[in-house]
Backbone atoms as SQL, in Angstrom:
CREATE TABLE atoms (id INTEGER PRIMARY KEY, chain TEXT, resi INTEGER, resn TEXT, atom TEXT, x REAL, y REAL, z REAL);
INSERT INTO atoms VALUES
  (1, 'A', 1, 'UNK', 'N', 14.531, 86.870, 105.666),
  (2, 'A', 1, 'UNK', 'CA', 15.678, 86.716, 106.543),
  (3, 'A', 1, 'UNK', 'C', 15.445, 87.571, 107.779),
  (4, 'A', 2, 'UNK', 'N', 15.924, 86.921, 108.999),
  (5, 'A', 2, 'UNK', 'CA', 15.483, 87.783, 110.003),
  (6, 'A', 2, 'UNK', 'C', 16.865, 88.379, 110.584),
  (7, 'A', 3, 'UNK', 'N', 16.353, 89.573, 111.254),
  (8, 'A', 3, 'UNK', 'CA', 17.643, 90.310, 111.350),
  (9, 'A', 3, 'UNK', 'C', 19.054, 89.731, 112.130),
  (10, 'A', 4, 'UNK', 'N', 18.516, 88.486, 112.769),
  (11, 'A', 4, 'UNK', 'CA', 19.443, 87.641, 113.198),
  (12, 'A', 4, 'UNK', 'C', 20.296, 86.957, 112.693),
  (13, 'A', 5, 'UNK', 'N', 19.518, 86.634, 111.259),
  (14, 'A', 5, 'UNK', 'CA', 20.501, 85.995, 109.984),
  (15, 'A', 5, 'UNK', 'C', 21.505, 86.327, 109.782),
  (16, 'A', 6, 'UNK', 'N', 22.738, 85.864, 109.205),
  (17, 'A', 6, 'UNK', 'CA', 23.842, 86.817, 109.029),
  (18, 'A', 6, 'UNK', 'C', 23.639, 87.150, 107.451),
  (19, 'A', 7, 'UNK', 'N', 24.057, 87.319, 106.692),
  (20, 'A', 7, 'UNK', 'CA', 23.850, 87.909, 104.890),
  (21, 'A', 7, 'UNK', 'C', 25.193, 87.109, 105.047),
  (22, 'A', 8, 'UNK', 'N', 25.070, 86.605, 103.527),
  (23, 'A', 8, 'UNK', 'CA', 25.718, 86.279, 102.744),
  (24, 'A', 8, 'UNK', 'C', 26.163, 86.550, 101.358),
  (25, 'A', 9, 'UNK', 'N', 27.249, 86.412, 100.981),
  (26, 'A', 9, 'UNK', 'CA', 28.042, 86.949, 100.189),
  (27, 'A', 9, 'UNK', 'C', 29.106, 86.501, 99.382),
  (28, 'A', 10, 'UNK', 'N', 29.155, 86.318, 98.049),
  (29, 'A', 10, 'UNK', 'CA', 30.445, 85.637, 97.272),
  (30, 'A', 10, 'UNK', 'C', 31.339, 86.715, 96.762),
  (31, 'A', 11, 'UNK', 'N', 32.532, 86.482, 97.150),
  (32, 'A', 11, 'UNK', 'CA', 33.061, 87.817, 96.799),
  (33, 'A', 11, 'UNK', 'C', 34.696, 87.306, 95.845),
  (34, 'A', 12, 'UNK', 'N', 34.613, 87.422, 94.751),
  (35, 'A', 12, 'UNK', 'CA', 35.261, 87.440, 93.347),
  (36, 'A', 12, 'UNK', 'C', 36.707, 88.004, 93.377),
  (37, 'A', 13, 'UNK', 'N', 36.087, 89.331, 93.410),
  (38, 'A', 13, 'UNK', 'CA', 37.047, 90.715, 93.112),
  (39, 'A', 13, 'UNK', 'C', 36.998, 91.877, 94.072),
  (40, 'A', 14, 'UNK', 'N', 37.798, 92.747, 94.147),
  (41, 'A', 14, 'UNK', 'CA', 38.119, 93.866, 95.026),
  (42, 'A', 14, 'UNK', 'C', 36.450, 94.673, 94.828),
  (43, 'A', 15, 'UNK', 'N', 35.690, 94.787, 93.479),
  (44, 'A', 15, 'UNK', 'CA', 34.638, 95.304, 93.312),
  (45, 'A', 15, 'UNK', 'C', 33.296, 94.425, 93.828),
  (46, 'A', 16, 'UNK', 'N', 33.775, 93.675, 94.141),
  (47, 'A', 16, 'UNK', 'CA', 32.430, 92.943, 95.117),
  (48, 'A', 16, 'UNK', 'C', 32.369, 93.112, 96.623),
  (49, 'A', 17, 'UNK', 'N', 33.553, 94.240, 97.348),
  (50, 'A', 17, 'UNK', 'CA', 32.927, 94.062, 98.626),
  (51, 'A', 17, 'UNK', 'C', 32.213, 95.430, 99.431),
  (52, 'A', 18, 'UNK', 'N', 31.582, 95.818, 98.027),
  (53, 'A', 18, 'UNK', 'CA', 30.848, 97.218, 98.777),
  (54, 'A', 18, 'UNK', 'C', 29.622, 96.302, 99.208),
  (55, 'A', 19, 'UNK', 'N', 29.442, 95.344, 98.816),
  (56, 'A', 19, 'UNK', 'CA', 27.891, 94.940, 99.390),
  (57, 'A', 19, 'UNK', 'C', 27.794, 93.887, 100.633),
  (58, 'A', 20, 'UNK', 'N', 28.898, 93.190, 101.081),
  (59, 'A', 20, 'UNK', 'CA', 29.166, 92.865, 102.234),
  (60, 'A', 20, 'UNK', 'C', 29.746, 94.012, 103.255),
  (61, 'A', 21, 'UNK', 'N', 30.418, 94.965, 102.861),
  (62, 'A', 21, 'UNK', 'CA', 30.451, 95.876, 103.630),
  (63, 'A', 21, 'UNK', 'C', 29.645, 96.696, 104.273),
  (64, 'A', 22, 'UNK', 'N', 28.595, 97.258, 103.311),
  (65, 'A', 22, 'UNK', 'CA', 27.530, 97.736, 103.515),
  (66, 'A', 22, 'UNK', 'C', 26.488, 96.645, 104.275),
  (67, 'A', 23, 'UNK', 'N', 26.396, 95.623, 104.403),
  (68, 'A', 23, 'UNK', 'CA', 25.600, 94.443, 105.042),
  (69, 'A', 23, 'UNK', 'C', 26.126, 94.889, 106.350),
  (70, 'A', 24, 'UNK', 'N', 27.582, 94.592, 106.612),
  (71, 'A', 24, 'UNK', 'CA', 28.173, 94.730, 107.913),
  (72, 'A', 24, 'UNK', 'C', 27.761, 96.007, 108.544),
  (73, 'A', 25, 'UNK', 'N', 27.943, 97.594, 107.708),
  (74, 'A', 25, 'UNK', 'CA', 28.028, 98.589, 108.325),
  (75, 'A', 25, 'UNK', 'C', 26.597, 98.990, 109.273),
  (76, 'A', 26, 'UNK', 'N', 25.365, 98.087, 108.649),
  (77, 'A', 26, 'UNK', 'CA', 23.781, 98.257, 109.091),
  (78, 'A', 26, 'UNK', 'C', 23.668, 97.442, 110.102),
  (79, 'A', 27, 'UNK', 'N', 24.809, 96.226, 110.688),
  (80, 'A', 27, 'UNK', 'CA', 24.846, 96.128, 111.992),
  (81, 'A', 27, 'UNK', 'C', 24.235, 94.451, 111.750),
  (82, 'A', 28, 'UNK', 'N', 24.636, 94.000, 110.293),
  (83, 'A', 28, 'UNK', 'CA', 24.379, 92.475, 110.324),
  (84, 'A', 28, 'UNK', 'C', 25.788, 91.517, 110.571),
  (85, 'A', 29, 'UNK', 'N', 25.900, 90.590, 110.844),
  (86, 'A', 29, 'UNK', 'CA', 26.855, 89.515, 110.526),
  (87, 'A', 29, 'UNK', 'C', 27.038, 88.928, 109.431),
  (88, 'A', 30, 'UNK', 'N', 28.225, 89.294, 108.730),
  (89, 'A', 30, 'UNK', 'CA', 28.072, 88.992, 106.800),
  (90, 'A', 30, 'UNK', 'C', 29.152, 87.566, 106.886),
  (91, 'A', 31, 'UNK', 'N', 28.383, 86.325, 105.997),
  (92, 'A', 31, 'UNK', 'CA', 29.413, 85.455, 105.664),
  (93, 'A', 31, 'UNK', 'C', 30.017, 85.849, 104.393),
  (94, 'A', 32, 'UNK', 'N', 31.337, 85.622, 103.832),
  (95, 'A', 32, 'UNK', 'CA', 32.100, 85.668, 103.141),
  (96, 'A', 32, 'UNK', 'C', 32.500, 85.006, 102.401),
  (97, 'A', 33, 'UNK', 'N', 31.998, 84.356, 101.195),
  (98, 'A', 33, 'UNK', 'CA', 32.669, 83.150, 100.449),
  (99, 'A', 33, 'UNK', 'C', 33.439, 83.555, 99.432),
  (100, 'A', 34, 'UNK', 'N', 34.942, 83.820, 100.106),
  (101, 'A', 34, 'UNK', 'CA', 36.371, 84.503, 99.136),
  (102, 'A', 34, 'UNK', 'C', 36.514, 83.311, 98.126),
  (103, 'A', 35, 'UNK', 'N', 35.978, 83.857, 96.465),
  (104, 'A', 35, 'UNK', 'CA', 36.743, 82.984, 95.803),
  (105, 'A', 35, 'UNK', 'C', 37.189, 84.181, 94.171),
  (106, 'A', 36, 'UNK', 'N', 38.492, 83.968, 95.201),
  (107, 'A', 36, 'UNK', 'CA', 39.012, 85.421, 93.875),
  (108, 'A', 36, 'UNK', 'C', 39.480, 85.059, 93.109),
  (109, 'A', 37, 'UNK', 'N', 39.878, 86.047, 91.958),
  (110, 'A', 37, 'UNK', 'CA', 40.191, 85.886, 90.630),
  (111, 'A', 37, 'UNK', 'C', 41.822, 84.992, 90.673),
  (112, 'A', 38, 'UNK', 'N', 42.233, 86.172, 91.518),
  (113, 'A', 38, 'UNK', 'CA', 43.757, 85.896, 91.751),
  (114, 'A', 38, 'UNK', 'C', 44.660, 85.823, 93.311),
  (115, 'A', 39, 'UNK', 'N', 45.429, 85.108, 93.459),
  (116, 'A', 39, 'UNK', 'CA', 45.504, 85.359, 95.078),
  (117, 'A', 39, 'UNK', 'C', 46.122, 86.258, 95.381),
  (118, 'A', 40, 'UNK', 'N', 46.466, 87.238, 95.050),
  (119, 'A', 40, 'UNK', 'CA', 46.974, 88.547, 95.216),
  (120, 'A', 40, 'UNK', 'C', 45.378, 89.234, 95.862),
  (121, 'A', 41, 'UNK', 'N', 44.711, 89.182, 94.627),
  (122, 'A', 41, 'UNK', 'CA', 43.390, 89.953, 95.086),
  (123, 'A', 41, 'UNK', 'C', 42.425, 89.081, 96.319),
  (124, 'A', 42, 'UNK', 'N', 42.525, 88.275, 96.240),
  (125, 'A', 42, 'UNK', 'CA', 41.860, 87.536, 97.303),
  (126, 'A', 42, 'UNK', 'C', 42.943, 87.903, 99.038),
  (127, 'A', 43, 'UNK', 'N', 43.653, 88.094, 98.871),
  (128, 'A', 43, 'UNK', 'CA', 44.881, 88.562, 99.900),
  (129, 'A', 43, 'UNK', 'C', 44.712, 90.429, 99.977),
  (130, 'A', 44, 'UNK', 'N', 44.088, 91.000, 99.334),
  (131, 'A', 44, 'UNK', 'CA', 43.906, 92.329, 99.451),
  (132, 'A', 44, 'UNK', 'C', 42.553, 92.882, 99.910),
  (133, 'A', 45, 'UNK', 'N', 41.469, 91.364, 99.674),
  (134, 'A', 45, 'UNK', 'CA', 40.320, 91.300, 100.435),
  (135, 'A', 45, 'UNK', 'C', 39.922, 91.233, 101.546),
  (136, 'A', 46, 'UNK', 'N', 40.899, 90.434, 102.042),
  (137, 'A', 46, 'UNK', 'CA', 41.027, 89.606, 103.602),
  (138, 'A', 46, 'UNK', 'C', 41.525, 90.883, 104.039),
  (139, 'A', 47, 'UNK', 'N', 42.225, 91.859, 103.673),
  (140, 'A', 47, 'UNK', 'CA', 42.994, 92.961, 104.412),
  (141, 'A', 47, 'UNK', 'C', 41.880, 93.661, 104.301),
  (142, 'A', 48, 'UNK', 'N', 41.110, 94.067, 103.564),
  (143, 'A', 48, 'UNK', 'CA', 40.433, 95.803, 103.525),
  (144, 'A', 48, 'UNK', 'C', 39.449, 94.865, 104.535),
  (145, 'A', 49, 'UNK', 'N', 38.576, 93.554, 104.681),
  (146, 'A', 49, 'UNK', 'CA', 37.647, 93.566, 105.734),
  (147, 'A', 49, 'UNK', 'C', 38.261, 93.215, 106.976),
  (148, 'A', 50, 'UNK', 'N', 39.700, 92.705, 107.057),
  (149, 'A', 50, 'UNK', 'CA', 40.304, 92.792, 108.440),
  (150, 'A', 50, 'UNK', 'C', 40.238, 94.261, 108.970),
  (151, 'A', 51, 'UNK', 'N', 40.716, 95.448, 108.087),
  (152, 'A', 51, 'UNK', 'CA', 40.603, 96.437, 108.549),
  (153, 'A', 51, 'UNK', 'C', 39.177, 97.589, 108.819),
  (154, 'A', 52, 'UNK', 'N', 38.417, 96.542, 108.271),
  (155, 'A', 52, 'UNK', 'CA', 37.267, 97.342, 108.051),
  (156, 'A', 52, 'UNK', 'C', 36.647, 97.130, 109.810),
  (157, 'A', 53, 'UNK', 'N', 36.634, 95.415, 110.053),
  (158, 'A', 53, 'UNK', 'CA', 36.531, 94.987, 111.481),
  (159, 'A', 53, 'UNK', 'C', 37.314, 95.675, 112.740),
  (160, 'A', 54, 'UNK', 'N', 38.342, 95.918, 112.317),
  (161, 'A', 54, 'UNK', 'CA', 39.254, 96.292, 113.247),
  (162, 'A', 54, 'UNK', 'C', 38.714, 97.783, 113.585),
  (163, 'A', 55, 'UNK', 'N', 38.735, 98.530, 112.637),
  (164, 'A', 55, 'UNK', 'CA', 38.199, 99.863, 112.997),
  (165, 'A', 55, 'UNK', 'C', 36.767, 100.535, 113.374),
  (166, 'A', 56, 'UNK', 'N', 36.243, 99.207, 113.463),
  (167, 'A', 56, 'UNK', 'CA', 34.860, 99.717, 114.240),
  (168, 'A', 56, 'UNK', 'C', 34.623, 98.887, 115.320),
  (169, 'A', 57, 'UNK', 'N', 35.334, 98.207, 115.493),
  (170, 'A', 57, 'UNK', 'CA', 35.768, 96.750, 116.870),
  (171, 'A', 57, 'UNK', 'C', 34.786, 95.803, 116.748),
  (172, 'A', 58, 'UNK', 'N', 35.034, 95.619, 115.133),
  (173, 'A', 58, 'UNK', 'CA', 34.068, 93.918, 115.254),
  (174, 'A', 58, 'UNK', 'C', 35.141, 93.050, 115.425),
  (175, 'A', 59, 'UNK', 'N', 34.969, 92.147, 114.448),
  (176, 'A', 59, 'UNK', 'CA', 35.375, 90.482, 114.455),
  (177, 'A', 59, 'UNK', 'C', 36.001, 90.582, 113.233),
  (178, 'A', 60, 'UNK', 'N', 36.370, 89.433, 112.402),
  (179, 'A', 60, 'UNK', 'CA', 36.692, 89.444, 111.106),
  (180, 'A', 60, 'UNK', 'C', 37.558, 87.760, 110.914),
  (181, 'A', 61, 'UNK', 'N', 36.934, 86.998, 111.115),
  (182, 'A', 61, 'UNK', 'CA', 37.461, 85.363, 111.121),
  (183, 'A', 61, 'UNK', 'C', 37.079, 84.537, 110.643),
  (184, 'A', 62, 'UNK', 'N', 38.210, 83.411, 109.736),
  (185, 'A', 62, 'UNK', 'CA', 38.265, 82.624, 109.174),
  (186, 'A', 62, 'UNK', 'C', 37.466, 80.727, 109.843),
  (187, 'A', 63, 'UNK', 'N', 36.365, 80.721, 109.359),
  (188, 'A', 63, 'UNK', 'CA', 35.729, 79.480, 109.339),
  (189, 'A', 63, 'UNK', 'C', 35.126, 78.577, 109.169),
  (190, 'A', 64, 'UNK', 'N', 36.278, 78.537, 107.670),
  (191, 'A', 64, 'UNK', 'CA', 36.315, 77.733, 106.912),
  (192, 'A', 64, 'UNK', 'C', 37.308, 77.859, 105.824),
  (193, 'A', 65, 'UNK', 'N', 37.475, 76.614, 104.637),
  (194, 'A', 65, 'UNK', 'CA', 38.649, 77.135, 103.698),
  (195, 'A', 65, 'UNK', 'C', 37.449, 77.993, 102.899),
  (196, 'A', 66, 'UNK', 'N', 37.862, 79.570, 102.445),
  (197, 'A', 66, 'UNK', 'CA', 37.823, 80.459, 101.987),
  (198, 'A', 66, 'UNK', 'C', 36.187, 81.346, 102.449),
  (199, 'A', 67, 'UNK', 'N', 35.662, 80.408, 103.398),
  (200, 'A', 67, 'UNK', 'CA', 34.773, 81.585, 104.870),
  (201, 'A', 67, 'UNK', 'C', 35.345, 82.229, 105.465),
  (202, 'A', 68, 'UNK', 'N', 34.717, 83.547, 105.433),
  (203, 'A', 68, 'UNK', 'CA', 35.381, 84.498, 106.777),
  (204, 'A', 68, 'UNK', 'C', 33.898, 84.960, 107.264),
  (205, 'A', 69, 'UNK', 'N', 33.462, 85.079, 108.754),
  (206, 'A', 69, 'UNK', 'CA', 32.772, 85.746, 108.975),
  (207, 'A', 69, 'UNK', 'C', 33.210, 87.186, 109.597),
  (208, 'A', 70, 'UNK', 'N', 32.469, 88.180, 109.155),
  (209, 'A', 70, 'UNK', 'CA', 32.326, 89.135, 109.852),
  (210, 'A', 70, 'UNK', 'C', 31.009, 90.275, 111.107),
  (211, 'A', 71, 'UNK', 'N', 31.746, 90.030, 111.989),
  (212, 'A', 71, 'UNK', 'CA', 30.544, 90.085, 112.995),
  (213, 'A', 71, 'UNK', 'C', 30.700, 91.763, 113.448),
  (214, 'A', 72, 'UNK', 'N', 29.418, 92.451, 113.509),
  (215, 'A', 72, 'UNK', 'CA', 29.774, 93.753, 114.286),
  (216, 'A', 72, 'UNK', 'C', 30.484, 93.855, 115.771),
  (217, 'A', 73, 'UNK', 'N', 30.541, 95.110, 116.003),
  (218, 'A', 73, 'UNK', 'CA', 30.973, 95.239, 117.525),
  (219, 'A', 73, 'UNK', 'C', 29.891, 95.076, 118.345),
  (220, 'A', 74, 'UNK', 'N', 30.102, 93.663, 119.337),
  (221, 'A', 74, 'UNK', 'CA', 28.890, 93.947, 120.398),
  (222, 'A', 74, 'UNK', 'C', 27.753, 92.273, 120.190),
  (223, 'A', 75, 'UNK', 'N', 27.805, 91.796, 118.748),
  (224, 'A', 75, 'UNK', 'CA', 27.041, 90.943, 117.971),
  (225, 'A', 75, 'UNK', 'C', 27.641, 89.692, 118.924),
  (226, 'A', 76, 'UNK', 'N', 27.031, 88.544, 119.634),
  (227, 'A', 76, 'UNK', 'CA', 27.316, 87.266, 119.649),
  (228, 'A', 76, 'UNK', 'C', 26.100, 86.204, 119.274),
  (229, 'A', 77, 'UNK', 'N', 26.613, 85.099, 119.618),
  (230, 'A', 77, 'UNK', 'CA', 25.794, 83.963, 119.218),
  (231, 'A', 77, 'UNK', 'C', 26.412, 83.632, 117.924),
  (232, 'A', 78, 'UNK', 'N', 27.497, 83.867, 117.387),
  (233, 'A', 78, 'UNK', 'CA', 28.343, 83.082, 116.234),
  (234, 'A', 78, 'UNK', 'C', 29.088, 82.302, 116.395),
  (235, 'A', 79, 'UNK', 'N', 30.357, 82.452, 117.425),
  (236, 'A', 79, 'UNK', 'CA', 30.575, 81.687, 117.821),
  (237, 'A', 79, 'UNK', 'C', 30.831, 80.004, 117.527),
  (238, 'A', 80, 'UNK', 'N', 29.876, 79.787, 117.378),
  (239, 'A', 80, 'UNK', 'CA', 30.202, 78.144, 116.516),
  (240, 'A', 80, 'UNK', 'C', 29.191, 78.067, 115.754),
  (241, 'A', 81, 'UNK', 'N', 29.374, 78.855, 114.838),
  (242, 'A', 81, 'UNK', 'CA', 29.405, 79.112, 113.313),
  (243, 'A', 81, 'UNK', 'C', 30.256, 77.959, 112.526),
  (244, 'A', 82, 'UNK', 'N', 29.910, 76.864, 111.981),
  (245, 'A', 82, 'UNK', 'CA', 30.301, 75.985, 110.980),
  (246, 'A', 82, 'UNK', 'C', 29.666, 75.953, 109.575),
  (247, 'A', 83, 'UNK', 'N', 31.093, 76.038, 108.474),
  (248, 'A', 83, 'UNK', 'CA', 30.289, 75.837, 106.923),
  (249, 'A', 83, 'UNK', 'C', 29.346, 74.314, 107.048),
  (250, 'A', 84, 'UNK', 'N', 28.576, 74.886, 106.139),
  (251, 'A', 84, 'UNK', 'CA', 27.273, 73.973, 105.604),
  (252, 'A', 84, 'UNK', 'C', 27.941, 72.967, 104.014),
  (253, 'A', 85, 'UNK', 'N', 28.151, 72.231, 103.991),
  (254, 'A', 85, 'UNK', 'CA', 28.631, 71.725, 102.742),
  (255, 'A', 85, 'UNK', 'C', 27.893, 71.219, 102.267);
């Protein structure tokens, strides 16, 4: 994968997003495929990486049903980013 790639990621439970986080924090673009246990927890996911984006001034957006990408501060060329089905 080249560093341009974004990482990808299926994320379950509240304990699956140290490793998309950590993807993001090294300055990649992480896709997100939210498919949680419960929608409570899938709704507490979307918050800790909204806030995770927010506080270092990335991105953090929905595109697709249950894609979110998250892009660092500064990162383009995503933009039109479409799921692959």
């Amino acid at each position: 994968m080249s560093s341009s790639e974004p990482s990808r990621h299926e994320v379950s439970s509240f304990e699956d997003v140290m490793g998309p986080a950590s993807s993001y924090k090294s300055g990649k673009a992480t896709i997100i495929h939210l498919n949680p246990d419960e929608k409570d927890t899938g709704r507490r996911i979307v918050d800790f990486f909204s806030g995770l984006a927010y506080g270092t001034d990335g991105s953090f957006e929905k595109v697709a049903e249950n894609i979110y990408l998250l892009t660092p501060a500064g990162m383009t060329g995503f933009a039109t980013f479409t799921s692959e089905e």
